[in-house]
C-alpha positions in Angstrom: 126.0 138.1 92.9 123.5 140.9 94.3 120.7 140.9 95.7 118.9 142.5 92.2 121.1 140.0 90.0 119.5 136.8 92.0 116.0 138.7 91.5 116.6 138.9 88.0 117.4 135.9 87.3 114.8 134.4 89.1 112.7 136.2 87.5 113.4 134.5 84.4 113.5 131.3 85.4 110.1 131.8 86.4 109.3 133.4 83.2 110.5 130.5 81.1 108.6 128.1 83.0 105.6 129.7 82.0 106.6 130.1 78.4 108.4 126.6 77.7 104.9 124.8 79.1 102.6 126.9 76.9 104.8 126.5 73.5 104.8 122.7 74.9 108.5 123.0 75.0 108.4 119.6 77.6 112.8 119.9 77.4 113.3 123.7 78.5 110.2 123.3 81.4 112.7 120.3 82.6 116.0 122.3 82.4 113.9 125.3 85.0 114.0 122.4 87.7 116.4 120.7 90.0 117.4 117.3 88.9 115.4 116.2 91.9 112.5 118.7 91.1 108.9 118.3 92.3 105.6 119.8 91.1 102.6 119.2 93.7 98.8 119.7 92.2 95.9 117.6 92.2 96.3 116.1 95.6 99.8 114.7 94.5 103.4 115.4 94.2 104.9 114.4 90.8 108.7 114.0 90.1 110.1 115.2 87.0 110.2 111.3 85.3 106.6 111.7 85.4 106.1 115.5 84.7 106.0 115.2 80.6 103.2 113.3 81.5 101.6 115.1 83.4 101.4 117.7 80.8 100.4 116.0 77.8 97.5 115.2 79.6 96.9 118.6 80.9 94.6 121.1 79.0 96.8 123.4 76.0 96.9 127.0 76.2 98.2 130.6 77.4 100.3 130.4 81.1 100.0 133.8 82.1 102.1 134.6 85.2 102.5 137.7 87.5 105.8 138.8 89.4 106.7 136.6 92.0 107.5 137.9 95.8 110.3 136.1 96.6 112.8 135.5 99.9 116.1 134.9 99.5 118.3 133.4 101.7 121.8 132.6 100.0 121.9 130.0 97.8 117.8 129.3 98.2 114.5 131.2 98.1 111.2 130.8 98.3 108.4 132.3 96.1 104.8 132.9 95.2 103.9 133.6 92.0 100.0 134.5 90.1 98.7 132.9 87.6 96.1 133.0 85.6 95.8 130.3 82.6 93.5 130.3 79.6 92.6 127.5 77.6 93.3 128.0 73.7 90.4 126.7 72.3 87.4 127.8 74.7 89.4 130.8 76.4 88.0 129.6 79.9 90.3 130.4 82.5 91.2 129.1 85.7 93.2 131.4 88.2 95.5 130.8 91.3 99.1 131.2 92.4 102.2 129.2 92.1 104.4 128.7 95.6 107.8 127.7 94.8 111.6 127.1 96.3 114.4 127.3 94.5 117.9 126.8 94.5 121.3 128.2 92.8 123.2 125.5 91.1 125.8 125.7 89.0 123.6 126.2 86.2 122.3 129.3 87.7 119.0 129.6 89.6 116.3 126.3 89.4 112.6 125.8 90.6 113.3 122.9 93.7 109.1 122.9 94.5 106.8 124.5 92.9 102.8 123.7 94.0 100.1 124.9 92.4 97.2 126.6 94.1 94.1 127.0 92.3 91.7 130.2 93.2 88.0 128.8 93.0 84.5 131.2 92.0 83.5 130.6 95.7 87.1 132.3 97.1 88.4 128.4 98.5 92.2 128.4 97.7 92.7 124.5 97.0 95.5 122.0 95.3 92.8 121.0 93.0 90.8 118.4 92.2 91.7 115.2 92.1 91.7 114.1 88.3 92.1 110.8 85.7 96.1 111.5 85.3 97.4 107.7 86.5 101.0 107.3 86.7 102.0 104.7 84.8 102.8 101.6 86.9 106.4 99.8 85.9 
Protein backbone atom coordinates (compact mmCIF):
# COMPACT_ATOMS: atom_id res chain seq x y z
CA UNK A 1 0.00 0.00 0.00
CA UNK A 2 1.33 3.78 -0.39
CA UNK A 3 1.83 6.25 1.50
CA UNK A 4 -1.58 8.26 0.01
CA UNK A 5 -3.63 4.82 0.16
CA UNK A 6 -2.89 4.43 4.17
CA UNK A 7 -3.83 8.36 4.38
CA UNK A 8 -6.88 7.64 2.70
CA UNK A 9 -7.98 5.18 4.37
CA UNK A 10 -7.33 6.54 7.54
CA UNK A 11 -9.06 9.20 6.70
CA UNK A 12 -12.13 7.30 6.60
CA UNK A 13 -11.86 5.48 9.44
CA UNK A 14 -11.72 8.53 11.14
CA UNK A 15 -14.60 9.88 9.29
CA UNK A 16 -16.85 6.92 10.23
CA UNK A 17 -16.08 7.28 13.70
CA UNK A 18 -17.55 10.56 13.77
CA UNK A 19 -20.56 9.59 11.71
CA UNK A 20 -21.47 6.08 13.30
CA UNK A 21 -21.45 8.03 16.96
CA UNK A 22 -23.74 10.84 15.82
CA UNK A 23 -26.36 8.52 13.86
CA UNK A 24 -25.86 6.48 17.27
CA UNK A 25 -24.69 3.64 15.11
CA UNK A 26 -23.02 2.00 18.68
CA UNK A 27 -21.97 -1.37 16.11
CA UNK A 28 -20.04 0.54 13.20
CA UNK A 29 -18.23 3.06 16.11
CA UNK A 30 -17.03 -0.61 17.59
CA UNK A 31 -15.97 -2.13 14.16
CA UNK A 32 -13.38 1.56 13.76
CA UNK A 33 -11.44 0.05 16.93
CA UNK A 34 -9.00 -2.67 17.70
CA UNK A 35 -10.52 -5.59 19.52
CA UNK A 36 -8.50 -4.25 22.39
CA UNK A 37 -9.45 -0.62 21.72
CA UNK A 38 -9.37 2.25 24.31
CA UNK A 39 -11.10 5.70 24.47
CA UNK A 40 -9.62 7.89 27.39
CA UNK A 41 -11.90 11.16 28.46
CA UNK A 42 -13.12 12.28 31.69
CA UNK A 43 -10.18 11.43 33.74
CA UNK A 44 -10.57 7.66 32.70
CA UNK A 45 -9.75 5.18 30.08
CA UNK A 46 -12.72 3.00 28.97
CA UNK A 47 -12.49 -0.32 27.08
CA UNK A 48 -14.76 -1.05 24.37
CA UNK A 49 -17.11 -3.58 26.74
CA UNK A 50 -17.93 -0.41 28.38
CA UNK A 51 -17.90 2.10 25.52
CA UNK A 52 -21.84 1.62 24.43
CA UNK A 53 -22.18 2.86 27.67
CA UNK A 54 -20.43 5.44 27.71
CA UNK A 55 -22.34 6.80 24.87
CA UNK A 56 -25.79 6.31 25.77
CA UNK A 57 -25.04 8.38 28.51
CA UNK A 58 -23.22 10.97 26.65
CA UNK A 59 -25.12 14.08 25.26
CA UNK A 60 -26.80 13.40 21.30
CA UNK A 61 -25.81 15.37 18.54
CA UNK A 62 -23.57 16.58 15.40
CA UNK A 63 -19.61 15.12 15.66
CA UNK A 64 -17.99 17.50 13.55
CA UNK A 65 -14.38 16.53 12.83
CA UNK A 66 -11.47 18.21 10.92
CA UNK A 67 -8.55 16.43 8.93
CA UNK A 68 -6.34 14.71 11.04
CA UNK A 69 -2.22 15.12 10.89
CA UNK A 70 -1.17 11.92 11.10
CA UNK A 71 2.47 9.88 11.29
CA UNK A 72 2.91 6.75 9.93
CA UNK A 73 5.20 4.38 10.67
CA UNK A 74 4.35 0.92 8.85
CA UNK A 75 1.80 -0.92 10.08
CA UNK A 76 0.85 2.07 12.97
CA UNK A 77 0.32 5.75 13.17
CA UNK A 78 -0.50 8.26 15.31
CA UNK A 79 -2.92 11.17 14.85
CA UNK A 80 -4.62 14.27 16.02
CA UNK A 81 -7.75 15.15 14.87
CA UNK A 82 -10.38 18.60 15.58
CA UNK A 83 -13.40 18.49 16.70
CA UNK A 84 -15.98 20.54 17.33
CA UNK A 85 -19.47 18.91 18.60
CA UNK A 86 -22.92 20.41 18.88
CA UNK A 87 -25.57 19.32 20.89
CA UNK A 88 -28.92 18.67 18.83
CA UNK A 89 -31.29 20.12 20.91
CA UNK A 90 -29.63 23.36 22.42
CA UNK A 91 -26.90 23.72 19.61
CA UNK A 92 -24.19 24.45 22.42
CA UNK A 93 -20.92 23.34 21.38
CA UNK A 94 -18.03 22.15 22.95
CA UNK A 95 -14.59 22.20 21.00
CA UNK A 96 -11.25 20.19 21.30
CA UNK A 97 -9.19 17.68 19.42
CA UNK A 98 -9.03 13.92 19.26
CA UNK A 99 -5.21 12.19 19.66
CA UNK A 100 -5.28 8.84 18.43
CA UNK A 101 -3.03 5.57 17.35
CA UNK A 102 -3.93 3.27 15.15
CA UNK A 103 -3.10 0.14 13.59
CA UNK A 104 -3.48 -1.96 10.22
CA UNK A 105 -5.14 -5.17 10.74
CA UNK A 106 -6.39 -7.43 8.52
CA UNK A 107 -9.47 -5.60 8.32
CA UNK A 108 -7.73 -2.60 7.13
CA UNK A 109 -6.78 0.46 9.26
CA UNK A 110 -8.36 0.65 13.18
CA UNK A 111 -8.42 3.50 15.91
CA UNK A 112 -5.93 1.53 18.83
CA UNK A 113 -6.26 4.95 21.37
CA UNK A 114 -8.01 7.62 20.78
CA UNK A 115 -8.23 10.52 23.88
CA UNK A 116 -10.27 13.18 23.83
CA UNK A 117 -9.09 16.72 24.56
CA UNK A 118 -11.49 19.24 25.32
CA UNK A 119 -10.57 23.18 24.38
CA UNK A 120 -12.09 25.28 27.42
CA UNK A 121 -13.46 29.41 27.00
CA UNK A 122 -10.34 30.22 29.25
CA UNK A 123 -7.69 28.44 26.46
CA UNK A 124 -6.93 25.27 29.26
CA UNK A 125 -6.63 22.05 26.97
CA UNK A 126 -8.04 19.32 29.58
CA UNK A 127 -9.35 15.46 29.51
CA UNK A 128 -12.45 16.82 30.91
CA UNK A 129 -14.30 16.86 33.81
CA UNK A 130 -14.92 14.28 35.75
CA UNK A 131 -18.70 13.21 35.33
CA UNK A 132 -21.72 10.78 36.85
CA UNK A 133 -20.84 7.88 34.10
CA UNK A 134 -20.20 4.78 36.74
CA UNK A 135 -19.20 1.61 35.25
CA UNK A 136 -21.20 -0.91 36.12
CA UNK A 137 -19.69 -3.15 38.83
CA UNK A 138 -20.05 -7.15 37.96
Amino acid sequence: MSRSDDLLEIQQVLARYAVTITQGDIEGLIAVFTPDGTYSAFGDTYTLDVFPDLVAAAPKGLFLTGLPVLEIDGDTATGTQPLCFVEHSSHDMRIGYYTDTLERTPDGWRIKTRRMTFIRRNGDHDSGIPHAFERSQG
